[in-house]
LUMRO-452256 format. One record per residue (C-alpha): residue number from 1; x, y, z; residue in one letter. Coordinates in Angstrom, 3 decimals, padded with zeros to 6 digits. Each point is the difference from the previous one (the first is absolute). Example, Ala and Ser with C-alpha at 12.3 -4.5 7.8 and 13.67 -1.06 7.14 Angstrom:
// residues 2
- nr,x,y,z,rest
- 1,012.300,-004.500,007.800,a;
- 2,001.370,003.440,-000.660,s;
//
This chain:
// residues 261
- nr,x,y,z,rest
- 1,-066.245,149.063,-051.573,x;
- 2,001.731,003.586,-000.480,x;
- 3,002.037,-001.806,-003.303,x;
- 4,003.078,000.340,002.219,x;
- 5,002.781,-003.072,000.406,x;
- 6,000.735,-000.366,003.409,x;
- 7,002.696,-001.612,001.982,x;
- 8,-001.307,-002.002,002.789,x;
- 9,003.603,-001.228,001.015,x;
- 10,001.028,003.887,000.666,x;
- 11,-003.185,000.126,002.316,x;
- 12,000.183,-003.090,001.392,x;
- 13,003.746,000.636,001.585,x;
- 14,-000.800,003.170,001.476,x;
- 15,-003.346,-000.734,001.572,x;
- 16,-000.390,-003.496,000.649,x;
- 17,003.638,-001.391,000.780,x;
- 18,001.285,002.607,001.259,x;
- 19,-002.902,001.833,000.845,x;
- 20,-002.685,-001.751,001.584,x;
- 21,001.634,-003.242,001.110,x;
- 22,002.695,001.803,001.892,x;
- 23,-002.874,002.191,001.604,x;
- 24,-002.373,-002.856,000.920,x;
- 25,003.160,-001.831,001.511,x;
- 26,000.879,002.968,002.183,x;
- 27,-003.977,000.148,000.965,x;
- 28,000.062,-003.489,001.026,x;
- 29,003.123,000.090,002.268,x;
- 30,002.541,-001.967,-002.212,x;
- 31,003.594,001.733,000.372,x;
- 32,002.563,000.216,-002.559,x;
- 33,002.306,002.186,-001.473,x;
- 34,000.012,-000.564,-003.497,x;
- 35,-002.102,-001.356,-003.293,x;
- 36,001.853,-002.625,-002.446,x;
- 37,-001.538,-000.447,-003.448,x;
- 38,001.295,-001.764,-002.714,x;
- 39,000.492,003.069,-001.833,x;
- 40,003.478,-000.129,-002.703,x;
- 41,000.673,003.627,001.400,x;
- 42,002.494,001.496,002.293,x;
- 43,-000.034,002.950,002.648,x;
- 44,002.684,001.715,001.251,x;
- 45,000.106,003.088,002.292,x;
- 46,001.293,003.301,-001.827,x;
- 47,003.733,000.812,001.198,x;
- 48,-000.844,003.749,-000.527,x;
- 49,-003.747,000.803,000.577,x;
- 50,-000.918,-003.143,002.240,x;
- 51,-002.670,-000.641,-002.000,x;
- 52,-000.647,-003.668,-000.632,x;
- 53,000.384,-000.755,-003.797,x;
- 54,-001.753,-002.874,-002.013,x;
- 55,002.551,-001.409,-002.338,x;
- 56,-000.309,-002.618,-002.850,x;
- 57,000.565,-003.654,000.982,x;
- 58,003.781,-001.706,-001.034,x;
- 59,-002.184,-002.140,-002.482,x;
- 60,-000.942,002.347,-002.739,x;
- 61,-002.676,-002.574,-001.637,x;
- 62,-001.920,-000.081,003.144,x;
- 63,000.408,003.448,001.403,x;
- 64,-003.380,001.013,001.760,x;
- 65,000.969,003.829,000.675,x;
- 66,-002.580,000.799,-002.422,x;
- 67,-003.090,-001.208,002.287,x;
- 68,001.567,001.449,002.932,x;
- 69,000.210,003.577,-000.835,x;
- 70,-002.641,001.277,001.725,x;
- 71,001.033,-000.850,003.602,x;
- 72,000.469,002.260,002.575,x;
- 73,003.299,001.089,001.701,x;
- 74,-001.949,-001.816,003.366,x;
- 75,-000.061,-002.951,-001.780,x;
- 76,003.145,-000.538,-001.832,x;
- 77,000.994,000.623,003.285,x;
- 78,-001.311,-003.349,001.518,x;
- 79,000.273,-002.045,-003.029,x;
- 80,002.821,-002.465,-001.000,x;
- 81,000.253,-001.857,-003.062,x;
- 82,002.204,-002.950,000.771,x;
- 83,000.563,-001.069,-003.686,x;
- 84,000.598,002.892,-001.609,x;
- 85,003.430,-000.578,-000.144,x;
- 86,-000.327,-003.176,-001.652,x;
- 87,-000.757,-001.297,-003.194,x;
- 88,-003.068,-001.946,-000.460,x;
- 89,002.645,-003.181,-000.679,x;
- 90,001.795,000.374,002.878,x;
- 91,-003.047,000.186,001.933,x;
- 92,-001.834,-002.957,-001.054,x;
- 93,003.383,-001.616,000.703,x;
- 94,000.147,001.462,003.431,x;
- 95,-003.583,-001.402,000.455,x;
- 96,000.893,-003.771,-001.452,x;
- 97,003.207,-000.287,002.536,x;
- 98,-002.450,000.922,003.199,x;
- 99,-002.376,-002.955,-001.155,x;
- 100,-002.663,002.468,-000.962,x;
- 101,-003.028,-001.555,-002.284,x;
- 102,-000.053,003.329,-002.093,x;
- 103,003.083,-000.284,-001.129,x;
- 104,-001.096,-000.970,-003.354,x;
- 105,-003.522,001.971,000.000,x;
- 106,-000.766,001.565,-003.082,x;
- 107,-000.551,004.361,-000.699,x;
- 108,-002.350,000.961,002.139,x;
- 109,-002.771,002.092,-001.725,x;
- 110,-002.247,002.969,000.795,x;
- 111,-002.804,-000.199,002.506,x;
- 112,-002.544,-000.176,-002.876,x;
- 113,-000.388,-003.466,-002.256,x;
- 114,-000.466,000.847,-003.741,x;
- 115,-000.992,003.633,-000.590,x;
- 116,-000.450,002.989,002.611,x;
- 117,-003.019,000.839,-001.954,x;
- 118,-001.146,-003.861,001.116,x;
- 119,-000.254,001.138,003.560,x;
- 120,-002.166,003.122,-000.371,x;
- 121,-003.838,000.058,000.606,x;
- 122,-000.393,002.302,-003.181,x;
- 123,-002.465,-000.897,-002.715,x;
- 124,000.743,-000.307,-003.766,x;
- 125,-001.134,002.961,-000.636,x;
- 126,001.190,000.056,-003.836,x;
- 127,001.013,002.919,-002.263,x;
- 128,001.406,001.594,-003.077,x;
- 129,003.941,-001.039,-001.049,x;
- 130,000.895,003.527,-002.020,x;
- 131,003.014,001.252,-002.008,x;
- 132,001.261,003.469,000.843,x;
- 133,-002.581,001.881,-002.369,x;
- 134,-002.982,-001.595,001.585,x;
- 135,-000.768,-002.793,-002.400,x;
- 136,-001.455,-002.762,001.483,x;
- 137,002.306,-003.329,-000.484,x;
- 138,-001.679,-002.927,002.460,x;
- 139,-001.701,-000.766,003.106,x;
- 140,002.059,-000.258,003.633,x;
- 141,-000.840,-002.273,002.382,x;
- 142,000.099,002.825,003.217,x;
- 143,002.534,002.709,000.411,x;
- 144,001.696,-002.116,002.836,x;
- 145,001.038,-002.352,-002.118,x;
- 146,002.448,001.985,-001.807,x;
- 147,003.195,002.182,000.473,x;
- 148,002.179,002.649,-001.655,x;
- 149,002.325,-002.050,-002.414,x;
- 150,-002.345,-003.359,-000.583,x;
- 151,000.284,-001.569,-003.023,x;
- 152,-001.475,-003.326,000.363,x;
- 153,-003.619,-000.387,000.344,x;
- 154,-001.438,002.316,-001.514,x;
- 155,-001.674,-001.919,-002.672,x;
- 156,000.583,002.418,-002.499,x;
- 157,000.981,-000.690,-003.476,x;
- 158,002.819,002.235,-001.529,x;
- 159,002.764,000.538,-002.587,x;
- 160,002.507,001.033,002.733,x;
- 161,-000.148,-001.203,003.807,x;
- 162,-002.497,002.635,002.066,x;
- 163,000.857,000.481,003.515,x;
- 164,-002.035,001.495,002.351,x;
- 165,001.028,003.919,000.804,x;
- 166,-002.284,001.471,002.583,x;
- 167,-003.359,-000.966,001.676,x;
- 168,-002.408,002.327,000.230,x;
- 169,-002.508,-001.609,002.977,x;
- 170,-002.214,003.263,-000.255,x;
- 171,-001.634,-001.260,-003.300,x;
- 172,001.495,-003.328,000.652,x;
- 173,002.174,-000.525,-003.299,x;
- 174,003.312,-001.505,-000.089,x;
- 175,001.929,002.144,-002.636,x;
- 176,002.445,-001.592,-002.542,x;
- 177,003.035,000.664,-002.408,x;
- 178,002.843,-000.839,-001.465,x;
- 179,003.303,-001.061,001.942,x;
- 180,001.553,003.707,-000.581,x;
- 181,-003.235,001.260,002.026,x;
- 182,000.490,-002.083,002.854,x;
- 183,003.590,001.925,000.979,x;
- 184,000.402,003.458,001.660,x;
- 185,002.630,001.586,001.338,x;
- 186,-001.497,001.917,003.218,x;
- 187,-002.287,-000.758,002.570,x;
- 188,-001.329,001.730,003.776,x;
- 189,-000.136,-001.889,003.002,x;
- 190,-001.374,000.422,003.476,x;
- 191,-000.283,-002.201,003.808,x;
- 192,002.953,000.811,-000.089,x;
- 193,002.874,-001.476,002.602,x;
- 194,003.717,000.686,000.340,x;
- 195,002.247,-001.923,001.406,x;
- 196,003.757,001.475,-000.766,x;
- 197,-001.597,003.090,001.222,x;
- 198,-002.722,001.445,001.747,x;
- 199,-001.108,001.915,-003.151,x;
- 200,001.089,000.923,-003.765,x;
- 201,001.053,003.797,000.667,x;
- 202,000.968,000.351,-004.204,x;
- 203,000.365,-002.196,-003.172,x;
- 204,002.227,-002.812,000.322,x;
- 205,001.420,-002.711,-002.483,x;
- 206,-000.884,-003.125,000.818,x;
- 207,-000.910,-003.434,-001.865,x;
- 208,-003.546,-000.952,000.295,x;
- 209,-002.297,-003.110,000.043,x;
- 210,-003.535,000.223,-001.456,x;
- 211,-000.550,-003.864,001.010,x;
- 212,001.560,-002.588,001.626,x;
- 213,001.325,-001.639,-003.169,x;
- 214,000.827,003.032,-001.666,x;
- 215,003.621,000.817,-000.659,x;
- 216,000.666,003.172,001.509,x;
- 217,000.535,003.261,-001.794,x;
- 218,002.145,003.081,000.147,x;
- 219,-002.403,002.771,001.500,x;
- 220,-000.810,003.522,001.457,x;
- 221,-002.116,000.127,003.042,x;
- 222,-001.150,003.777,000.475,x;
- 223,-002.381,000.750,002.861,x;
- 224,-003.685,001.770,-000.609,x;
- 225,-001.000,000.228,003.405,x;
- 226,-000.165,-001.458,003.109,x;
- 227,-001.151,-003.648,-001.174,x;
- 228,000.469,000.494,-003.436,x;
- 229,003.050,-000.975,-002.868,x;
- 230,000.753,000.463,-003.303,x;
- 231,002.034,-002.544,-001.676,x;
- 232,001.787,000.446,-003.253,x;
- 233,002.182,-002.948,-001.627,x;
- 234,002.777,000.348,-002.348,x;
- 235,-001.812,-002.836,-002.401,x;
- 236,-003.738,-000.208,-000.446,x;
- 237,-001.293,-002.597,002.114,x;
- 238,-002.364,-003.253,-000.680,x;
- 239,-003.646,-000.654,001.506,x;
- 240,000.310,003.050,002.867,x;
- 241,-003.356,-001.358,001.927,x;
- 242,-001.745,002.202,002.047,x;
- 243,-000.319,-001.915,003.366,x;
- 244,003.419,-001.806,000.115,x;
- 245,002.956,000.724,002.269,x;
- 246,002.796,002.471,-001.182,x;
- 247,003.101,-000.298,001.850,x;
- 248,003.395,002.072,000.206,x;
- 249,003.108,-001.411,-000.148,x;
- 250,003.655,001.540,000.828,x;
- 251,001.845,-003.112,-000.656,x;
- 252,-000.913,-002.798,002.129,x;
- 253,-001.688,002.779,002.486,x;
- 254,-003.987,000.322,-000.343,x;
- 255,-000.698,003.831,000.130,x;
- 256,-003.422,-000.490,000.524,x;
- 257,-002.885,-000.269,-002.492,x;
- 258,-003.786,000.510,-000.346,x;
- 259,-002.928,-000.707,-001.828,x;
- 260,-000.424,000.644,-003.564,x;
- 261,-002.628,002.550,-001.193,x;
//
């Protein structure tokens, strides 16, 4: 509704499995010591600090150490992610020795079928499509419909493809441009959450991840304030979207991350 992309994956691993199921376990009695997911990620316990470090998975395809950035030190703690030393191969062979019917079960998707926007009880509350100096272009179906770097769509016809470069949901327009609009090189972040370390004391190089498909880029993370980065990359970067995850990497270490302003 706010023209922001969120994550739901990020939210979902941090408050519902392995936030409120491990809660409403301990309410109910049920003992245990730790949570296994399916996760491809790794943890391992810091040799200096102590701290417990998230870590990418052996299989860099299926690494999941994007969606997992935002747990807490309490539950990286508790958590094990029995495959993340494996590739996805080796596990579905793992799976077909044991006799296991899954073995040959195809990708498993996102909670949602079709769109995200399918889900939502929003109306189609339609609106202007307009170029950077205002000029009216078409007619968008709802603001939640759309995201920072959409091409396809649109239903707009142009010389040159028009992607989508910011949504304004305070007029409700969807703004559009040319492909050399859509990139930046800088963006701020906040909800922030370390992992490496408890906080982000100066600028630091890292590489950085503004989705989970997105090939990571060279980057300088300098802190504004308590919950509150500033993120400069070395090359301009494609479709930033307001919303999404951003996550620090120093090498197959997650910093941390937060949410994209």
């Amino acid at each position: 509704m706010s023209g922001r992309t969120p994550n739901p994956c990020v939210r979902c691993n941090r408050r519902l499995k392995l936030g409120l199921l491990v809660d409403t376990a301990r309410e109910n009695g049920i003992p245990f010591d730790y949570v296994a997911t399916g996760h491809y990620a790794r943890v391992e316990r810091s040799p200096t600090g102590g701290r417990f470090l998230l870590e990418r998975a052996a299989d860099s395809a299926k690494d999941q150490s994007y969606f997992l950035f935002s747990l807490s030190q309490e539950q990286l703690g508790r958590a094990l992610f029995p495959i993340g030393g494996h590739t996805k191969n080796h596990v579905r062979k793992l799976a077909s020795d044991l006799g296991l019917d899954i073995a040959d079960k195809p990708e498993s998707q996102d909670f949602a079928a079709g769109s995200y926007a399918s889900i939502l009880e929003m109306p189609q509350r339609e609106g202007p499509i307009l170029d950077r100096q205002g000029n009216v272009l078409g007619t968008h179906r709802g603001v939640h419909h759309y995201t920072v770097g959409q091409r396809k769509g649109l239903g707009l016809s142009a010389r040159d493809p028009m992607y989508v470069t910011a949504i304004d949901a305070r007029s409700n327009a969807v703004i559009v441009g040319g492909r050399e609009e859509v990139y930046s090189d800088a963006l701020t972040c906040s909800s922030l959450n370390w992992i490496a370390a408890p906080s982000l004391p100066e600028p630091r190089q890292v590489t950085a991840k503004i989705r989970y498909n997105h090939r990571e880029a060279d980057a300088t993370i300098t802190p504004l304030g308590a919950d509150s980065v500033h993120v400069r990359f070395r090359e301009p970067q494609m479709a930033i979207a307001p919303g999404q995850a951003v996550v620090f990497y120093d090498g197959n270490v997650v910093v941390g991350g937060g949410t994209i302003d």
